[in-house]
C-alpha positions in Angstrom: 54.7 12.3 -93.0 51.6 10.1 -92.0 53.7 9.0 -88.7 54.2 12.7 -87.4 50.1 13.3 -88.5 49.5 10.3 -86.1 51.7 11.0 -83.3 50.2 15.0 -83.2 46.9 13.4 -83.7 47.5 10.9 -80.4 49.4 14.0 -78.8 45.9 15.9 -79.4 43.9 13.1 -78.0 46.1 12.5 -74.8 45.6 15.9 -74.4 42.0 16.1 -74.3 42.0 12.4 -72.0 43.9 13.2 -69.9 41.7 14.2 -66.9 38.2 12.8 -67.7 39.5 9.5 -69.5 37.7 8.7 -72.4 34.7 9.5 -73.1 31.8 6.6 -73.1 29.1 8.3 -75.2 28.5 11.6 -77.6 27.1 13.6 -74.4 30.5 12.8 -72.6 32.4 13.7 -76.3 31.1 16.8 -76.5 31.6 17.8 -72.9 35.5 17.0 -72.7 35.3 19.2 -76.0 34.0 22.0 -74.4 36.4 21.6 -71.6 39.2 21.4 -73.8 38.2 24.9 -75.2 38.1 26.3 -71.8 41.3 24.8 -70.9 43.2 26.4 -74.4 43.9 22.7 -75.6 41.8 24.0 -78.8 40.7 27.6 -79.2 37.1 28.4 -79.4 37.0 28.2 -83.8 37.9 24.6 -83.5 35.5 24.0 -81.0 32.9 25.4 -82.8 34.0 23.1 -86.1 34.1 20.2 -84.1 30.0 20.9 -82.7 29.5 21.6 -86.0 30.2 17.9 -87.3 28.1 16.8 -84.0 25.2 18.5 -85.1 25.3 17.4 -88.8 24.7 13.6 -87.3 21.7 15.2 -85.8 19.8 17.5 -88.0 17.4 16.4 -91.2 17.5 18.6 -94.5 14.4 20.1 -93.7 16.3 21.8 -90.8 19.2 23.6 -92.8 17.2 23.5 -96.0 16.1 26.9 -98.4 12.3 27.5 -97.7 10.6 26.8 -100.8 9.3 30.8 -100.4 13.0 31.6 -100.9 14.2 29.8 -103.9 14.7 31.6 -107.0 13.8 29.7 -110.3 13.6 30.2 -113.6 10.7 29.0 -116.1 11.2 26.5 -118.4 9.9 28.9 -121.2 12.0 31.7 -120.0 14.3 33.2 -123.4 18.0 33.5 -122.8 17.9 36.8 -122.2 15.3 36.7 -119.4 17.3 33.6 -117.8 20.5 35.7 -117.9 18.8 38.4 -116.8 17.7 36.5 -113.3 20.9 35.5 -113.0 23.0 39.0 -113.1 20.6 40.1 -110.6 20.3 37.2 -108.3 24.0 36.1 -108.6 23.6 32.5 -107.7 25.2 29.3 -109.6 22.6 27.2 -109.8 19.1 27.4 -110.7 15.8 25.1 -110.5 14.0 25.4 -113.7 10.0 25.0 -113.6 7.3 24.0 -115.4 3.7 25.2 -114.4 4.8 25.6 -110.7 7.8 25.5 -108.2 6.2 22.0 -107.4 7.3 20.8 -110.9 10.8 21.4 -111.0 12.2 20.1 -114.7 16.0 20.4 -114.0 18.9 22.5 -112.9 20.5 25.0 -114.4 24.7 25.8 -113.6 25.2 29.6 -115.1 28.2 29.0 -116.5 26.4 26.7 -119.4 24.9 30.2 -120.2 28.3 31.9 -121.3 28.6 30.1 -124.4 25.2 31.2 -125.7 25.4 34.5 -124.1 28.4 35.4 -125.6 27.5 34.7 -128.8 29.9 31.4 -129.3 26.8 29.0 -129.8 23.2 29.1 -130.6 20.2 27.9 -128.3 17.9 24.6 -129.9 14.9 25.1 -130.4 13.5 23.8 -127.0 15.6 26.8 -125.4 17.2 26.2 -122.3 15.8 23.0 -121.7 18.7 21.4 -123.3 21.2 23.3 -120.7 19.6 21.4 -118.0 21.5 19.1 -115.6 19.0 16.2 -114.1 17.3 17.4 -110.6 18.5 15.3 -107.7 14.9 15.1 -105.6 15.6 14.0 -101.7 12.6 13.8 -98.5 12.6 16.4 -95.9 13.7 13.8 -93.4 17.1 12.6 -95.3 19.7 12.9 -92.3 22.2 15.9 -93.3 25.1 13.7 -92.9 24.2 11.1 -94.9 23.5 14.1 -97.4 26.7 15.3 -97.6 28.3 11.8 -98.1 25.8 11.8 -101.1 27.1 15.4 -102.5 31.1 14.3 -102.1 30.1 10.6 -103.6 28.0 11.7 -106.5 30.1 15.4 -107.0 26.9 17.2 -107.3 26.2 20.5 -105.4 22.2 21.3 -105.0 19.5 18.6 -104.4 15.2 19.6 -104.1 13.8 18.7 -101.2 10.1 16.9 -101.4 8.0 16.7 -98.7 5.6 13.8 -97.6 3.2 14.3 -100.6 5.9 15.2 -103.1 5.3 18.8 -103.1 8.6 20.7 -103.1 9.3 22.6 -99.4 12.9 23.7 -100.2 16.3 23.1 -101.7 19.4 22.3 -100.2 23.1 22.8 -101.0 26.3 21.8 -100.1 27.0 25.0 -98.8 24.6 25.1 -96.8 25.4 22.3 -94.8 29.4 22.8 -94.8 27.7 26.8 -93.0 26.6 24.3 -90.0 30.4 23.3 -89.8 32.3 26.6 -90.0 29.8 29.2 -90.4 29.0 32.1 -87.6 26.1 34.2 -87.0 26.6 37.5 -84.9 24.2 38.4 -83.3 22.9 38.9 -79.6 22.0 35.1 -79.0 26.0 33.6 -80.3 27.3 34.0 -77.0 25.0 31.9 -74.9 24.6 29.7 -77.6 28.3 29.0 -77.7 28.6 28.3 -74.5 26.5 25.4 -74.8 23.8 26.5 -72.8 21.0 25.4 -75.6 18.0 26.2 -72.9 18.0 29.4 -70.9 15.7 29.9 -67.9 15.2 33.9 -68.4 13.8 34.2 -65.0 10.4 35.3 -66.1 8.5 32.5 -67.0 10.4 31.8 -70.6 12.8 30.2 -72.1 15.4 30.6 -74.5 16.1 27.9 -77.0 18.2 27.1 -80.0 16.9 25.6 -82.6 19.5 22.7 -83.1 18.1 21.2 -79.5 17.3 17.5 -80.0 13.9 16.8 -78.8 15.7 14.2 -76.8 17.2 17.0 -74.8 13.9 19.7 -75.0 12.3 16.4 -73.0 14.7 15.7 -70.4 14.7 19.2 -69.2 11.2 19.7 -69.8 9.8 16.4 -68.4 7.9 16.3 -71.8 7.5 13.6 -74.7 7.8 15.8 -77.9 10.2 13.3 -79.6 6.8 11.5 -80.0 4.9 13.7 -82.3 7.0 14.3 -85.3 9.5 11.8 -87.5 12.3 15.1 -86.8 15.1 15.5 -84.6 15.3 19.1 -83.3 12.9 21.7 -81.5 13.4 23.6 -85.0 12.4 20.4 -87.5 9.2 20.7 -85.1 8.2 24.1 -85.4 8.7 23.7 -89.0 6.8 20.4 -89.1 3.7 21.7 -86.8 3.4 24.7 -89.3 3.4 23.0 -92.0 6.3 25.5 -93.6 8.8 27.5 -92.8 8.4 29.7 -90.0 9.0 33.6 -90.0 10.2 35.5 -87.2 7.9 36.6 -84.8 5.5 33.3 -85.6 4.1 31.3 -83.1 2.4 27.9 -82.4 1.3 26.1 -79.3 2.8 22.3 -79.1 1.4 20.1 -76.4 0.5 23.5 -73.9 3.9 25.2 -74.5 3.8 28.2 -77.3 7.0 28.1 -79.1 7.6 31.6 -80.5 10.2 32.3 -83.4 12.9 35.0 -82.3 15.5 34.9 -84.8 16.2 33.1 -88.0 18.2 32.8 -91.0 17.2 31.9 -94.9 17.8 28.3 -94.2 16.6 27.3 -90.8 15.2 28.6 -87.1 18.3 29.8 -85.2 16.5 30.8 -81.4 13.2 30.3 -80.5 11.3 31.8 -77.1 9.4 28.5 -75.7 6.5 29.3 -73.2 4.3 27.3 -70.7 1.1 27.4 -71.8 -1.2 28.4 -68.2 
């Protein structure tokens, strides 16, 4: 079994090598990717998977992270029918509970260590819920997302609260979340261009479209610019999001170093397309 796996796996490679040779670097990766796609050697889904894992080496947390404004929690002095409650309506499997704020986040809460108490089976101690709680796994905003999903497969835990530089909490972050950067779509106007890899788009009057998973490294070569230099963050989105201060809405704007970088679409965890703008 393992020597058919690694003859279809050379078969696969040969295929992609075969005109370019190998590639020397990521950039050159990525291309004879792309090229395969266009040539049917893989169809456009694997493709997609495979710049999915690329782009995991390059975000932080903070960039696929739940905004702190979007978590749902439950108080620490909630009853167990107010926690059930929040979570019939909200639906979710896991929960932050809080103390006096969402800055002070006591422990997580799985729903299904409800359904023993809910049902009746077993009573609740007298600190309440408190005693259902799992120990909060607390991570920094700059914590590379591959390194944070080794951590979830390693440590087999699913949710993690993400601190900024002063310890406040800015969001949360699952493993969901970043397995959505591997296979997960979003339809919308923008995909196409987007999937064709063209991560900056001149539109001919003056502006500029870009996706948020651009490495500063890449905003700067095109744009003769030196943003990589003004934040510890990796993408044109991780420095919107940094400059702010939170998480940006749609529609928002800031000016970084004379170009306005206006949000045009984004989802619950991070800024998908941005319109970027030379300052006059």
């Amino acid at each position: 079994m393992t020597e058919i796996h690694d003859e279809e796996h050379s078969s696969f490679l040969s295929r992609l090598f075969t005109k370019r040779g190998e590639p020397s670097n990521q950039n050159e990766l990525e291309q004879v990717i792309h090229e395969a796609s266009e040539n049917d050697v893989i169809d456009e889904d694997t493709e997609d998977m495979i710049q999915g894992i690329f782009d995991i080496n390059r975000l932080r947390v903070s960039d696929v992270m739940i905004p702190s404004s979007d978590i749902v929690t439950i108080n620490a002095t909630d009853s167990l029918a107010e926690t059930a409650k929040k979570v019939v309506e909200f639906g979710h499997s896991r929960y932050p509970v809080i103390g006096e704020d969402k800055d002070h986040v006591v422990g997580i809460l799985l729903a299904k260590d409800l359904i023993p108490y809910t049902a009746g089976f077993k009573m609740l101690k007298d600190d309440g819920i408190l005693s259902l709680l799992r120990k909060p796994v607390i991570v920094p905003e700059s914590k590379h997302v591959n390194s944070m999903l080794k951590e979830f497969q390693q440590n087999r835990y699913h949710i993690a609260i993400v601190v900024d530089e002063f310890g406040g909490v800015s969001g949360l972050v699952t493993i969901e979340d970043i397995l959505e950067v591997i296979v997960g779509d979003i339809d919308d106007e923008y995909d196409t261009e987007v999937n064709e890899k063209n991560i900056i788009l001149n539109k001919d009057n003056g502006s500029y479209l870009v996706n948020g998973l651009t490495t500063l490294e890449e905003f700067d070569e095109y744009f003769k610019t030196d943003m990589s230099s003004l934040a510890d963050v990796d993408t044109v989105a991780g420095l919107t999001t940094h400059t702010l201060g939170k998480f940006p809405e749609v529609g928002e704007s800031v000016e970084i170093e004379n170009f306005i970088f206006r949000v045009i679409e984004a989802s619950e965890r991070r800024v998908v397309m941005l319109e970027v703008k030379k300052n006059s």
